[in-house]
Backbone bond lengths (Angstrom), bond angles and torsions (degrees), N, CA, C in turn:
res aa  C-N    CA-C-N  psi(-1)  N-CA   C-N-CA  omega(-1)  CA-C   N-CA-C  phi
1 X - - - 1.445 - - 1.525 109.48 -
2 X 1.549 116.91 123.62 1.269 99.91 149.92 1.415 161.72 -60.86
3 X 1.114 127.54 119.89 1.443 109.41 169.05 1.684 149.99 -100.93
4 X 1.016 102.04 137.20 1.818 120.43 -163.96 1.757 93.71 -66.55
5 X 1.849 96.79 121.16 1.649 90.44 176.89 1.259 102.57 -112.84
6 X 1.161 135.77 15.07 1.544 140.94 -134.95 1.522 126.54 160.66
7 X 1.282 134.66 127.24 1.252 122.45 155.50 1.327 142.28 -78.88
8 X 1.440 123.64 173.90 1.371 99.94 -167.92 1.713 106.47 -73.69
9 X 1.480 102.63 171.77 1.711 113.95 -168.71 1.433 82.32 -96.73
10 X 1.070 109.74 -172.24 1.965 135.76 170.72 2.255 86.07 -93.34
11 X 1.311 94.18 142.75 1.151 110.02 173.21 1.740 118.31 -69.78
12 X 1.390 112.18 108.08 1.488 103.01 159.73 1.711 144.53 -45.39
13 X 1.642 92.85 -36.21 1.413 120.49 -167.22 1.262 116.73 77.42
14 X 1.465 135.21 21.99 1.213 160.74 158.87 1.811 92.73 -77.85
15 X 0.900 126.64 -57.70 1.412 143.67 -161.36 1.607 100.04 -22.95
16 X 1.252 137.56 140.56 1.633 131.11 138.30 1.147 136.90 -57.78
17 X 1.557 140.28 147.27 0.909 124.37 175.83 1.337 108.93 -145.39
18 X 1.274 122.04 99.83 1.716 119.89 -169.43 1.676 109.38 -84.20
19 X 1.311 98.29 126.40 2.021 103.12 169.63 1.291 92.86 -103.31
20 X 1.584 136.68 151.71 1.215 150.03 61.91 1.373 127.50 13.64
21 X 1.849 112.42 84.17 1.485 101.52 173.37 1.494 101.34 -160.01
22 X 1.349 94.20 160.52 1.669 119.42 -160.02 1.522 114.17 -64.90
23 X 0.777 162.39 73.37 1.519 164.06 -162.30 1.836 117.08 -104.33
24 X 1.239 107.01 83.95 1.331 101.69 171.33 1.803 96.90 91.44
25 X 0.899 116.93 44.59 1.614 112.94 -157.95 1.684 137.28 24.77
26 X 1.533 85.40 31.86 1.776 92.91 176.59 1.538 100.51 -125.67
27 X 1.035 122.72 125.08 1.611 135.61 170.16 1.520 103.79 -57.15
28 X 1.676 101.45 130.10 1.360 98.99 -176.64 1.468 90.46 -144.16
29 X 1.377 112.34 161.64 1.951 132.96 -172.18 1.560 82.57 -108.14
30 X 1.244 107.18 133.79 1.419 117.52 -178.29 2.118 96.28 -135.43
31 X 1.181 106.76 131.77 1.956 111.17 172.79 1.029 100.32 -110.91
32 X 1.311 100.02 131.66 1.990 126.70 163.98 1.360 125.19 -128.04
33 X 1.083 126.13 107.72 1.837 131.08 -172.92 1.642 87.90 -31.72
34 X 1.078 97.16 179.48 2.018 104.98 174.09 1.855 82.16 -110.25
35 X 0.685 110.62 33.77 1.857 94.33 -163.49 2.259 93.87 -123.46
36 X 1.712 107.75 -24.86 0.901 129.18 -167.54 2.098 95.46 -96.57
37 X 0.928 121.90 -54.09 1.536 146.66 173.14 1.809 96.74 -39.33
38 X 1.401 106.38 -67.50 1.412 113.82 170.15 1.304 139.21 -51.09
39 X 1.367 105.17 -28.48 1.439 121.45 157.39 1.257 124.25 -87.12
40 X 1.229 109.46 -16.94 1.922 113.36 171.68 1.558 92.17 -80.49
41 X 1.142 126.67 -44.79 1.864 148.53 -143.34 2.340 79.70 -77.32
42 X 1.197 125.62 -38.73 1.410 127.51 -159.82 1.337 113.16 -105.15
43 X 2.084 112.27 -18.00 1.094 114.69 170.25 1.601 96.87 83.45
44 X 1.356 132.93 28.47 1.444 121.76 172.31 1.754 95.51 -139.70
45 X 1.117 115.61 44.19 1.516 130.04 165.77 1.662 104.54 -96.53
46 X 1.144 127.88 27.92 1.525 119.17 178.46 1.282 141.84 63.16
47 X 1.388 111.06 -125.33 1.882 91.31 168.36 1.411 112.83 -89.33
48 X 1.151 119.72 7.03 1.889 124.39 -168.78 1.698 93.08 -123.03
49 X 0.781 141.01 32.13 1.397 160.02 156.03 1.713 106.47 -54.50
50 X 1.199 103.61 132.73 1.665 99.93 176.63 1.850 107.83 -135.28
51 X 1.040 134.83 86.18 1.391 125.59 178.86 1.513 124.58 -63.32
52 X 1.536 97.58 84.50 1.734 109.18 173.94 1.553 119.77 -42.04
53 X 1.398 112.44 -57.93 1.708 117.33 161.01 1.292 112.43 -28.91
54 X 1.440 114.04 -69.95 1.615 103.81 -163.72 1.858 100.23 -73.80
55 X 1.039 119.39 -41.15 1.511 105.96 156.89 1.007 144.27 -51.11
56 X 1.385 138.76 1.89 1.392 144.94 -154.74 1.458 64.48 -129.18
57 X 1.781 141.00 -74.42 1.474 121.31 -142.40 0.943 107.57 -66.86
58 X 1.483 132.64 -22.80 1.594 147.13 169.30 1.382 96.62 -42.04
59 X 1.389 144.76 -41.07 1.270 138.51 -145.94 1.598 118.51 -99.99
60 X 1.218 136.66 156.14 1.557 121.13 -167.39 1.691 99.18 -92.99
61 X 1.218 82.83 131.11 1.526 103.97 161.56 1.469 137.87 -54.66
62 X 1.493 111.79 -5.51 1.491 138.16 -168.68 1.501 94.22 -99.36
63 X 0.858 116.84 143.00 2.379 124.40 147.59 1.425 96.34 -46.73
64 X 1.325 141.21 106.87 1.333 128.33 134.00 1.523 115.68 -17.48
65 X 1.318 114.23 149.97 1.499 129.22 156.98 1.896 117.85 -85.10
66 X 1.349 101.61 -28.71 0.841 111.66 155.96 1.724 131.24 -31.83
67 X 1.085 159.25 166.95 1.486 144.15 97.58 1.454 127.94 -106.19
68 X 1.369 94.82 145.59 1.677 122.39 -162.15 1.607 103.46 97.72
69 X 1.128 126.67 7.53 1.424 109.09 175.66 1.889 122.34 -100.19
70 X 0.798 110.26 160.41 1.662 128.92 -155.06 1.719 93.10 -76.30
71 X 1.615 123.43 171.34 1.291 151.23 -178.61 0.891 130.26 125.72
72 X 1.548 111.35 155.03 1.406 134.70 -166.55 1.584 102.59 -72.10
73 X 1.341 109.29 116.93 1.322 112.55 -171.08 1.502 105.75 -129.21
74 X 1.554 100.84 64.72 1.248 129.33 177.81 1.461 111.83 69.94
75 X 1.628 136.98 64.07 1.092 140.62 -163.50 1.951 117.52 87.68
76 X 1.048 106.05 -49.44 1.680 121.96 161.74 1.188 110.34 -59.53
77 X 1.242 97.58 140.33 1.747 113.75 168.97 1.663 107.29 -98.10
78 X 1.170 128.19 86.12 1.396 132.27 178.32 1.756 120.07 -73.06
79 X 0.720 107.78 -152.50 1.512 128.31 -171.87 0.965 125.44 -150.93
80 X 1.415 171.37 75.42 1.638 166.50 -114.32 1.656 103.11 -95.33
């Protein structure tokens, strides 16, 4: 069993945050401060900037029939 020594702090944005993602068809662990994430997440990360908002409204509002495919699942970016 684990044990809890502590609760969580308030986030610095120092923090890590490893994704899991496909690159070239080899799975790779990729780290991003949460402090870097937030600025992609606001669209004021520069030229590597990614606007989730206008991407998420980009996305259909329905469940795909599909599976593995992407949408706005009411504010969430889901997966089918």
């Amino acid at each position: 069993m684990t044990e809890i020594y502590g609760a969580a702090q308030p986030l610095t944005g120092a923090e890590i945050v490893n994704i899991l993602q496909t690159q070239n068809g080899q799975m790779v662990n990729c780290s991003i401060p949460v402090s870097q994430i937030a600025a992609l997440a606001s669209g004021s990360g520069g030229t590597s900037s990614f606007d989730f908002a206008s991407y998420a409204d980009s996305l259909s509002t329905t469940l795909p029939s599909v599976s593995g495919t992407p949408w706005n699942n009411g504010g969430l970016i889901s997966v089918s």
